[in-house]
Rosetta silent file (secondary structure, phi, psi, omega in degrees, C-alpha in Angstrom):
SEQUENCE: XXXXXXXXXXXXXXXXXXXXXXXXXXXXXXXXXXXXXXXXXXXXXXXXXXXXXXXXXXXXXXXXXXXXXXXXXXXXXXXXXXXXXXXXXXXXXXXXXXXXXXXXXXXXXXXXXXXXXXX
SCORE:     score description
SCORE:     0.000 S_00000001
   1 L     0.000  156.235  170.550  123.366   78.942  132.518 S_00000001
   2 E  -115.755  147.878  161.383  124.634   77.495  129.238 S_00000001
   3 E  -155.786  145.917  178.265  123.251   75.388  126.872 S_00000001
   4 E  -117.419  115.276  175.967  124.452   74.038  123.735 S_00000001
   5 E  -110.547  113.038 -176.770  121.650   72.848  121.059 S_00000001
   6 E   -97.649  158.390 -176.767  123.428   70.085  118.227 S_00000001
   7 E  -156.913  155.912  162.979  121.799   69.520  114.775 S_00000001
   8 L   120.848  -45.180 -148.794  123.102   67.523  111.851 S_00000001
   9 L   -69.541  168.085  157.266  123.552   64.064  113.142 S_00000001
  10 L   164.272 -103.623 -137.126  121.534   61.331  110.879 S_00000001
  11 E   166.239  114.784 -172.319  122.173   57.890  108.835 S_00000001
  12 E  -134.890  140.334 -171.209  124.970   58.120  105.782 S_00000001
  13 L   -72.467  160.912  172.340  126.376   55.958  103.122 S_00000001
  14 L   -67.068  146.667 -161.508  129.858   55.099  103.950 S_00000001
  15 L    92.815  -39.252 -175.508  131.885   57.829  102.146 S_00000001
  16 L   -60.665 -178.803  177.193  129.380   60.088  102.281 S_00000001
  17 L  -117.924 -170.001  146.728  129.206   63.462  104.254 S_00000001
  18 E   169.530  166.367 -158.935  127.384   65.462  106.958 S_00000001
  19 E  -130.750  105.043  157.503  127.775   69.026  108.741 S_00000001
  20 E   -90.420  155.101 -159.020  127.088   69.238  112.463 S_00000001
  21 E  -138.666  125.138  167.977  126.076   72.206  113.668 S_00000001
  22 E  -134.855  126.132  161.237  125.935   73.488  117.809 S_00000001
  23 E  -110.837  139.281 -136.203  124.827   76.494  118.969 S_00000001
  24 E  -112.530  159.200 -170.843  125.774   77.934  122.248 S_00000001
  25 E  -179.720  127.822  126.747  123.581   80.512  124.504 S_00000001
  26 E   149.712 -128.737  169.744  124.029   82.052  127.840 S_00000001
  27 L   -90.715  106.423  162.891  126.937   83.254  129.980 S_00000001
  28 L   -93.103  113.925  121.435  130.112   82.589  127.931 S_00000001
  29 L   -12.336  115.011 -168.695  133.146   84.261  128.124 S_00000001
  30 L   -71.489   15.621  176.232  134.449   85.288  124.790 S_00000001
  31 L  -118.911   99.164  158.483  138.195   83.554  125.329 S_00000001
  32 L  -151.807 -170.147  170.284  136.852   79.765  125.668 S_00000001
  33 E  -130.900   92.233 -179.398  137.107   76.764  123.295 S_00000001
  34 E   -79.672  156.916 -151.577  134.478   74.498  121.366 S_00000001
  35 E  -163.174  155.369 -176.136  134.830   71.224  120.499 S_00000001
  36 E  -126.728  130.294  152.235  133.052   67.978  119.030 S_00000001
  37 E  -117.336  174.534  159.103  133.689   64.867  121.035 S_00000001
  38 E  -136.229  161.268 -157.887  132.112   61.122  120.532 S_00000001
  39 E  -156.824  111.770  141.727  131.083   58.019  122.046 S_00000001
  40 L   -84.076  170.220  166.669  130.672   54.565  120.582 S_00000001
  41 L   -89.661  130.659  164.947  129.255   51.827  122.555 S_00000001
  42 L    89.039   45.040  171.882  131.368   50.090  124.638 S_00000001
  43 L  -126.714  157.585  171.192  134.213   53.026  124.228 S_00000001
  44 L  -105.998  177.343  168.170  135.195   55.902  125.872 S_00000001
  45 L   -46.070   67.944  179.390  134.611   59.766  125.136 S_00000001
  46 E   -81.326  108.126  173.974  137.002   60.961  122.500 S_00000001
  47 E   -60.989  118.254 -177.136  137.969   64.303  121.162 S_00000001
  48 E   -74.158  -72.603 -155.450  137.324   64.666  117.418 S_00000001
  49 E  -145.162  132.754  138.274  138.043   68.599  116.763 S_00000001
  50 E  -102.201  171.918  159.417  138.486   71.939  118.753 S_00000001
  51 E  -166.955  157.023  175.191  139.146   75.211  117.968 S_00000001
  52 L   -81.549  175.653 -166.132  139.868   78.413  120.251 S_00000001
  53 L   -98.627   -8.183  158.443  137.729   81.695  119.891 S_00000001
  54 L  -111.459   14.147  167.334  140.774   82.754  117.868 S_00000001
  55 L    77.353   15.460  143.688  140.834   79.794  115.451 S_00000001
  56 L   -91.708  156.248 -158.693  142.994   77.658  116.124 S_00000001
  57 E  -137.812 -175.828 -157.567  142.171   74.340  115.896 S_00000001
  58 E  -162.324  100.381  154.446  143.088   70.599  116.808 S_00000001
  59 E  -153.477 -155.032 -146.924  142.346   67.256  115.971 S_00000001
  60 L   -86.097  143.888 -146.527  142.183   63.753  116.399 S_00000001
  61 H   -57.474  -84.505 -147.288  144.475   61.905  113.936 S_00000001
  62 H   -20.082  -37.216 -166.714  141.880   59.403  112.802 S_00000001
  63 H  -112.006   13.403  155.498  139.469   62.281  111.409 S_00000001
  64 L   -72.345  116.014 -171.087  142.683   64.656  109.846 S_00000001
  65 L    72.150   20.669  171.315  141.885   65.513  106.919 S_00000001
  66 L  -111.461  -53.108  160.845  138.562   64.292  106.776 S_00000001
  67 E   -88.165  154.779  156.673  136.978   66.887  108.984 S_00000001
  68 E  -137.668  143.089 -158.990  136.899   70.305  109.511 S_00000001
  69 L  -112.662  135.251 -172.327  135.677   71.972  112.673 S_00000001
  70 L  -139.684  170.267  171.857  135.034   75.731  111.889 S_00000001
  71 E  -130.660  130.314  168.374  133.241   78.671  114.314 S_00000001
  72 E   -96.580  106.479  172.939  131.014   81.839  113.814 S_00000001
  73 L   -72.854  -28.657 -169.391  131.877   83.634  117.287 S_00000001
  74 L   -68.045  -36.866 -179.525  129.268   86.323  116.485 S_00000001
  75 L   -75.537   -6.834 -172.154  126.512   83.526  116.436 S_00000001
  76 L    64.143   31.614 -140.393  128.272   81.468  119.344 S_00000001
  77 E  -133.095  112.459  165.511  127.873   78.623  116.805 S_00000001
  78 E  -103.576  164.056 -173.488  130.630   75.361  115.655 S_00000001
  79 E  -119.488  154.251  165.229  130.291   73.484  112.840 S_00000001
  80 E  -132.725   87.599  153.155  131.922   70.118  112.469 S_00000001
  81 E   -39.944   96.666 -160.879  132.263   69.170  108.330 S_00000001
  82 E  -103.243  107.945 -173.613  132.334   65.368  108.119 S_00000001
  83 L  -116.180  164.745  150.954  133.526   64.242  104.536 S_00000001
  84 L    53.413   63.305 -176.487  134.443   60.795  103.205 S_00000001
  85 L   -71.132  141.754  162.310  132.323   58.975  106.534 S_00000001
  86 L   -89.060 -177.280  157.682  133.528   55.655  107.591 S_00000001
  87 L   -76.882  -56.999 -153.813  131.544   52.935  109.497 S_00000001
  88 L   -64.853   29.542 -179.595  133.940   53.384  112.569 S_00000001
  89 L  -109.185  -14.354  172.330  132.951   57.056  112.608 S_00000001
  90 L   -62.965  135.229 -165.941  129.537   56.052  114.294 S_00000001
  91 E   179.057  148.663  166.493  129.462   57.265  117.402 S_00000001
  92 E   -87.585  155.449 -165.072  126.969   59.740  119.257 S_00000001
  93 E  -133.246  144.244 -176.702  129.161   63.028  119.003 S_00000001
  94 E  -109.272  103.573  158.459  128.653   65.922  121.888 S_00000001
  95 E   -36.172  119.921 -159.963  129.015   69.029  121.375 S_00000001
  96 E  -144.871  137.518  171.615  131.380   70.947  123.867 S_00000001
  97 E  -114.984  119.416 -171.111  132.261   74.454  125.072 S_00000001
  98 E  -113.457  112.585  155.249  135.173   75.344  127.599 S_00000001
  99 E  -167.447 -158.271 -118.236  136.655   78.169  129.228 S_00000001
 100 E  -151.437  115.971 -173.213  137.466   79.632  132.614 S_00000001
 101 L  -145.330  104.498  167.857  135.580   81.152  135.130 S_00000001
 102 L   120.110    3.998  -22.818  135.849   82.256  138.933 S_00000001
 103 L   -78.800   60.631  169.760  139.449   80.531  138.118 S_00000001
 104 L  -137.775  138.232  160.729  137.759   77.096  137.336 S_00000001
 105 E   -54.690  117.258  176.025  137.617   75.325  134.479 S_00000001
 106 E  -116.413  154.799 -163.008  134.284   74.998  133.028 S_00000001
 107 E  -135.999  106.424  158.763  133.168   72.263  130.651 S_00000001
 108 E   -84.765  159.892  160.859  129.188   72.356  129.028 S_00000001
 109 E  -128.321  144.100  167.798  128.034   69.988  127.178 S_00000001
 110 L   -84.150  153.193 -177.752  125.125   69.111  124.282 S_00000001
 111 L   -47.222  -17.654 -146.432  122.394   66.618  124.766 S_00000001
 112 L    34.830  156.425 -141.140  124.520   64.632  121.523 S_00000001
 113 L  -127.401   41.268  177.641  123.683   63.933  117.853 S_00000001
 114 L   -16.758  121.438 -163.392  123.783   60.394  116.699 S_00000001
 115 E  -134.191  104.174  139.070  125.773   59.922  113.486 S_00000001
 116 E   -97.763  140.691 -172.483  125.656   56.681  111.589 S_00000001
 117 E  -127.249  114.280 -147.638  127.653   55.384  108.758 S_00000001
 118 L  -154.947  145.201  146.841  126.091   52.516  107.749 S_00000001
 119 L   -68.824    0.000    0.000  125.052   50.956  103.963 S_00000001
């Protein structure tokens, strides 16, 4: 089994920052890819940031150069850096790990981490 445990999320001035943090435990394969996605209401499921187990990383224009998504592989652990929060950055954001096993794609997910940007 896998599970991914998120921290971090909470209530921020617009502008403001915050650093989510998911940590990953059980059987992973060390070649996958973590990721932060989000959900607003009445939206779909969007990818914010990824990065590979060799660091590269990818994301979505709105949050370039606002975020940075970073990884400790010895801890199994991503970070997502949130700087200079809008309001349209609220969203609950999910925590996500990927990589390939039996030759299927596998996709876990975290419980998610409600982030408002709000005065």
């Amino acid at each position: 089994q896998v599970q991914l445990v998120e921290s971090g999320g909470g209530l921020v001035q617009p502008g403001g920052s915050l650093r989510l943090s998911c940590a990953a435990s059980g059987s992973i394969v060390s070649g996958n890819t973590m990721g932060w996605y989000r959900q607003a209401p009445g939206k779909q499921r969007e990818l914010v940031a990824a990065i590979s187990s060799g660091g590269s990383t990818n994301y979505a224009d709105s949050v370039k150069g606002r975020f940075t998504i970073s990884r400790d592989n010895a801890k199994n652990t991503v970070y997502l850096q949130m700087n200079s929060l809008k309001p349209e950055d609220t969203a609950v954001y999910y925590c996500n790990v990927r990589f390939w096993s039996s030759r299927t794609q596998r996709d876990y997910w975290g419980q998610g981490t409600q982030v408002t940007v709000s005065s």
